[in-house]
N, C-alpha and C positions, 0 to 999 in steps of 0.2 A: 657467893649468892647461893642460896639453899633453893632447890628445886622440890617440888611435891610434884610425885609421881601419883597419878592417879589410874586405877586398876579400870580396864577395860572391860567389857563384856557384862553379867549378870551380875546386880549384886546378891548379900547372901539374904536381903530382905526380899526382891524380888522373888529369888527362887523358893523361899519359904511363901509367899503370895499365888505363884503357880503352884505350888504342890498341894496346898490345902483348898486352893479350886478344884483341883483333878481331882482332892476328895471329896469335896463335898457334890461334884456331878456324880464321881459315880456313887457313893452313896446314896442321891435324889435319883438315879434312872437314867442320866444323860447319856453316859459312858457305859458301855457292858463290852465284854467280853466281843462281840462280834464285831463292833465298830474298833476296836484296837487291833483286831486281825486286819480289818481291809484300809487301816492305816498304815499299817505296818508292811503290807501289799505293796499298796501304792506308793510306799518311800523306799523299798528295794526295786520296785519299777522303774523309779524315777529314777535313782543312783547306781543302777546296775543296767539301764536302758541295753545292753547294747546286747546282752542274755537275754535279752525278750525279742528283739530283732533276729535271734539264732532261735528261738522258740523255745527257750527255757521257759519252762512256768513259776512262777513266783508267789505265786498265790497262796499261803499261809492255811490249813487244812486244820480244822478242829474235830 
């Protein structure tokens, strides 16, 4: 009996669908520069929580 494994996670047409939206925002204005620091903030926040609790600052500085 032959089995088909099927590949979990992203496929490669999705992620070509999210990457040419993230151009096309920030090419329109959606996305700048600012809004990808205090992303990028708040997901070292969230996955580093326990450095902010000891009062690391996390906060990404342009």
């Amino acid at each position: 009996m032959a089995y088909r494994y099927r590949r979990s996670g992203v496929s490669l047409i999705g992620l070509i669908y999210v990457l040419v939206g993230i151009f096309v925002a920030w090419d329109r204005g959606y996305i700048d520069l600012g809004l990808i620091r205090r992303v990028a903030s708040a997901l070292l926040a969230i996955f580093l929580w326990f450095l902010v609790l000891l009062g690391v600052d996390l906060h990404i500085k342009g």
